[in-house]
C-alpha positions in Angstrom: -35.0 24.7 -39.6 -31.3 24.9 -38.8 -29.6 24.0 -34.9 -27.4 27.3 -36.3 -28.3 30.6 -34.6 -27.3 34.2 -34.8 -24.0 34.1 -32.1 -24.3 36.6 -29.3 -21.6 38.3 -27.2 -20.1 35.2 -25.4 -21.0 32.4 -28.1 -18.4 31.6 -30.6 -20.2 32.8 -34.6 -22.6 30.1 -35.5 -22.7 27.8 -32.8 -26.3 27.6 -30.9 -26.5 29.3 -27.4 -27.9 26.4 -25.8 -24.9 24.1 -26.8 -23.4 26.5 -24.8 -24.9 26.2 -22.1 -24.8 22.5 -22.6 -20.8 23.0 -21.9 -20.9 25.3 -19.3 -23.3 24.0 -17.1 -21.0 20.4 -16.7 -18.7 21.7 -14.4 -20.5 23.4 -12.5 -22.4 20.3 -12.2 -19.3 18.6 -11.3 -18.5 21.2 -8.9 -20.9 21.8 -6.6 -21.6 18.1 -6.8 -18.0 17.6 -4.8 -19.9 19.8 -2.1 -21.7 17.1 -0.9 -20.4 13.5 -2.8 -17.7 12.7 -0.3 -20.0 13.4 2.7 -21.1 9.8 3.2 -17.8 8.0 2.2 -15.9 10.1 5.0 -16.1 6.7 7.3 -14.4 4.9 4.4 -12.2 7.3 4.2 -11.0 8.1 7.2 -10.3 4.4 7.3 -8.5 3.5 4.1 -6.1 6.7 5.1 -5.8 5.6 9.1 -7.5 8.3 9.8 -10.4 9.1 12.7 -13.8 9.8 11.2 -13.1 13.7 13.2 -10.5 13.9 11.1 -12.2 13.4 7.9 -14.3 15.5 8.7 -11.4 17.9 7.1 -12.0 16.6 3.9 -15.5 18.6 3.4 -14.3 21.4 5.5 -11.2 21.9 3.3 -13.0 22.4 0.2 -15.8 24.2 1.1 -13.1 26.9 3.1 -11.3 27.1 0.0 -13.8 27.2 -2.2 -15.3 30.4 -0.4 -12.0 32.0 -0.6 -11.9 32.6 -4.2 -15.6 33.1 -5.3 -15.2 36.9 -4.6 -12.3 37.8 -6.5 -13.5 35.4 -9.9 -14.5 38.9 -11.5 -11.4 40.8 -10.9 -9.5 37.1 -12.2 -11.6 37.2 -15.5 -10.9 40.3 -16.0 -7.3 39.9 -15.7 -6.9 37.1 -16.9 -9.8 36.5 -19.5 -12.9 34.5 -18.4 -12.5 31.7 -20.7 -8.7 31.4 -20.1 -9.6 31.3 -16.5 -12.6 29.0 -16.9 -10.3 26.6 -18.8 -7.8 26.9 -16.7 -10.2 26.4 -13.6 -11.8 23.0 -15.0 -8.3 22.1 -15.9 -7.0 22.0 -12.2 -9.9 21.3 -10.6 -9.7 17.8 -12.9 -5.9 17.6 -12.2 -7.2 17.5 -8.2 -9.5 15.4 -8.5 -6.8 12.3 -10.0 -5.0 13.8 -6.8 -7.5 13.1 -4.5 -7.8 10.0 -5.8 -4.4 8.7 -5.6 -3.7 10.4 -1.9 -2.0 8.3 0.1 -2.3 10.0 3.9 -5.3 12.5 5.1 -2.8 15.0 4.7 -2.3 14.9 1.1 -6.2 14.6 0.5 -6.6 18.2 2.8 -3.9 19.3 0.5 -5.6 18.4 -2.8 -9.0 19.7 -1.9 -8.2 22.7 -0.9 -6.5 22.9 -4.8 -10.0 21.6 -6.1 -12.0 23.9 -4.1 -9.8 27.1 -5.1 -10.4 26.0 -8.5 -14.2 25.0 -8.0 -14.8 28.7 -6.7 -14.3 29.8 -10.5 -16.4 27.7 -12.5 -20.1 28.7 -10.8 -19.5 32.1 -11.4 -18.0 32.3 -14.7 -20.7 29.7 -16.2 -23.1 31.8 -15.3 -21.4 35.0 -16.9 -20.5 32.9 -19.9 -24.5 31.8 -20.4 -26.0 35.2 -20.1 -23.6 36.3 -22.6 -24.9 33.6 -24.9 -28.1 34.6 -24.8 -30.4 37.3 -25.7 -31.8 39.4 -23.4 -35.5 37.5 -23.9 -33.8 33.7 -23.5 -31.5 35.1 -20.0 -34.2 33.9 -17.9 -34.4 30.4 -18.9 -31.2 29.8 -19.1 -30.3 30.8 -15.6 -33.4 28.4 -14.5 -31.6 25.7 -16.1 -28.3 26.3 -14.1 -30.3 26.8 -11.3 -31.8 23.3 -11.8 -28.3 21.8 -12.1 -27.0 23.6 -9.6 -30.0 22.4 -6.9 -30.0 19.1 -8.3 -26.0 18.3 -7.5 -26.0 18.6 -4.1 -29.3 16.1 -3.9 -27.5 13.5 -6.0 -24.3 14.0 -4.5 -25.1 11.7 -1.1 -26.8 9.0 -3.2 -24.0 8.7 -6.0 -21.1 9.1 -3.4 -22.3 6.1 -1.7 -23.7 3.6 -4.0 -19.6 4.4 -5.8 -18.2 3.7 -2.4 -20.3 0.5 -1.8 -19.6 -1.0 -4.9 -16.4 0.2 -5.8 -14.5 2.5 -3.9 -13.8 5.7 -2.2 -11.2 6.8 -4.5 -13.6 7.0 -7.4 -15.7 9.1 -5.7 -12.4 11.6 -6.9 -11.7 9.8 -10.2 -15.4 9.8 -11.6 -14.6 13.7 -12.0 -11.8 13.1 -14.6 -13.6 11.7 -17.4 -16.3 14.5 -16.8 -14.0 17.4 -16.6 -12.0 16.6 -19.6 -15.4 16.2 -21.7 -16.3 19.8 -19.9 -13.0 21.2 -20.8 -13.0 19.9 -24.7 -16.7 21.3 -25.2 -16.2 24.9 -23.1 -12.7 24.8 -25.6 -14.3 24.8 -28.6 -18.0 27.2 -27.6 -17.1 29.1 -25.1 -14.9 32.6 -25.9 -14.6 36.0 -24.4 -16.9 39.0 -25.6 -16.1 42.3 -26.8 -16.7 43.7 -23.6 -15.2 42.0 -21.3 -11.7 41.8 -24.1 -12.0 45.6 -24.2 -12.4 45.7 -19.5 -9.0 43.7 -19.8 -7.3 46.1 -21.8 -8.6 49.0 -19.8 -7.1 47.1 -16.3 -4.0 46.4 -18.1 -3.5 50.4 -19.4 -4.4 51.2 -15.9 -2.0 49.3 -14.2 -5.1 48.7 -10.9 -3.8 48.0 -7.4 -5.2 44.2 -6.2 -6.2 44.5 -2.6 -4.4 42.2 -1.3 -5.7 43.5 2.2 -9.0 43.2 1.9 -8.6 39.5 0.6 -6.2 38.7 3.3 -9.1 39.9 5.8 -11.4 38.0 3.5 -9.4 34.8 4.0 -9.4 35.1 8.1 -13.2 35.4 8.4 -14.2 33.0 5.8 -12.0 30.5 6.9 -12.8 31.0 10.6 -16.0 30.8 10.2 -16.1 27.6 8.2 -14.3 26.1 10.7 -16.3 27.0 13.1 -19.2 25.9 11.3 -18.1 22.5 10.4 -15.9 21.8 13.8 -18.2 23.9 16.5 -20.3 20.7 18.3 -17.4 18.0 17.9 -15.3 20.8 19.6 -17.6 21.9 22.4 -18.3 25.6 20.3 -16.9 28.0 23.4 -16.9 25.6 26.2 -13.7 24.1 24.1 -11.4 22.5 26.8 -8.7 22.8 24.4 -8.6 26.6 23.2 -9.6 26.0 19.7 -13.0 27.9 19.5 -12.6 31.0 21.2 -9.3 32.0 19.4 -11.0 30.8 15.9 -14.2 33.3 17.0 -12.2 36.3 18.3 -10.1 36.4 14.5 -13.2 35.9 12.8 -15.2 38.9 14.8 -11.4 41.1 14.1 -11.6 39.9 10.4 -15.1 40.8 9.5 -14.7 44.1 11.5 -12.1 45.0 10.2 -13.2 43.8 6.2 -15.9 46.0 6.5 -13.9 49.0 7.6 -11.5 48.6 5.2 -13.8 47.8 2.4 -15.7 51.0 2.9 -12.8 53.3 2.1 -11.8 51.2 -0.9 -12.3 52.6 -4.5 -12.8 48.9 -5.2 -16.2 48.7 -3.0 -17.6 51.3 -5.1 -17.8 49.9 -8.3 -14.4 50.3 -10.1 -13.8 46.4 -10.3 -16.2 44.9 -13.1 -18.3 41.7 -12.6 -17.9 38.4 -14.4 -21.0 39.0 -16.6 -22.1 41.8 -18.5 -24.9 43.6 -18.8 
């Protein structure tokens, strides 16, 4: 009995499915681990950077803002770009932040940084997944969603627990830094398994002959309402939610209630909204 198996669409010719899936499921393990790893270090933060713990607060905000921004337009990026160029190229940066992070010096150039990791975080769920249900058959899809679905509910538990026995015993900074070594390993392995299919080669053509119009509207929209909202979210009770002394609230809920509105309404008489734009994963 050989590890070998037949290779399937997204599975470079003779390497097994679930090394594959092996790669692919690392940084997304790394990713949505960063969700949740700096929450209890924030104090420690805050502190090392002369910073209020409010303040810090920015540091989760950041990312999680950022990384909402990009998660709907992955498909239309893999497309154009190829998924495995922008997968690469997504684990690359988000590493690259990470040793940023790491290294800030002021709460300002940490903000900065995250936001970087989390635009390049909101790539690698999506086009992990797309990358191991083209490795598969159609028989093995389920169980190897169920395994991504285990790493993915399993980071955000370990997170808290790994972020602070780090920052107890070493420091906060490493909370950052542990993601280097990881995402280089994640970047070698997807390198050398992971590759585009014949489908999604042949969609990129087809956008490229057709020359198709990016809405930069309806992501401009996007942008306002996720980011007011997650604001909103993360900075409602310290702030007072509408009761906000300091008009910060009720201008951040008045863009967000414009920006959805108009979203929808634009979205709706979009050729985009119906279909013409291709997901990350085949069927």
């Amino acid at each position: 009995m050989t590890l070998a198996a037949a290779p399937v669409r997204g599975s470079r010719e003779g390497v097994n499915p679930w090394f594959v899936a092996a790669a692919v499921i690392v940084p997304t393990f790394m990713e949505v681990l960063d969700t949740t790893i700096a929450v209890v270090a924030l104090r420690y933060i805050a502190g090392g950077l002369s910073a209020t713990v409010d303040d810090g607060e920015w540091v989760i905000t950041s990312y999680l803002a950022a990384n909402a921004i990009i998660l709907p337009i992955t498909g239309w990026l893999s497309v154009r770009f190829g998924r495995r160029n922008y997968f690469l190229f997504s684990i690359l940066v988000f590493t690259v932040a990470s040793a940023l992070c790491g290294m800030a010096t002021s709460l300002n150039q940490l903000i900065l940084f995250r936001v970087i990791q989390g635009l390049a975080g909101g790539g690698l769920q999506p086009n992990s997944q797309g990358a191991l249900l083209d490795a598969f058959p159609a028989e093995k899809q389920g169980t190897a969603m169920t395994l991504f679905g285990l790493a993915a509910l399993v980071a955000p538990v370990v997170g808290p627990t790994l972020g602070g026995w780090i920052t107890d015993d070493y420091s906060w900074r490493w909370v950052f830094y542990i993601n280097v070594p990881i995402g280089l390993v994640a970047f070698a392995a997807c390198h050398a398994v992971v590759h585009d299919p014949d489908y999604l080669t042949a969609e990129r053509a087809e956008q490229t002959r057709q020359s198709s119009r990016f809405d930069s509207i309806g992501l401009s929209l996007l942008v306002i309402t996720m980011v007011c909202w997650e604001v909103m979210l993360s900075k409602g009770e310290e702030w007072n939610w509408l009761a906000d002394a300091y008009g910060r609230i009720q201008p951040l809920a008045l863009l967000f209630v414009v920006g959805l509105g108009g979203l929808i309404f634009w979205e709706l008489r979009q050729p985009q909204s119906r279909g013409q734009f291709p997901a990350v994963a085949g069927t």
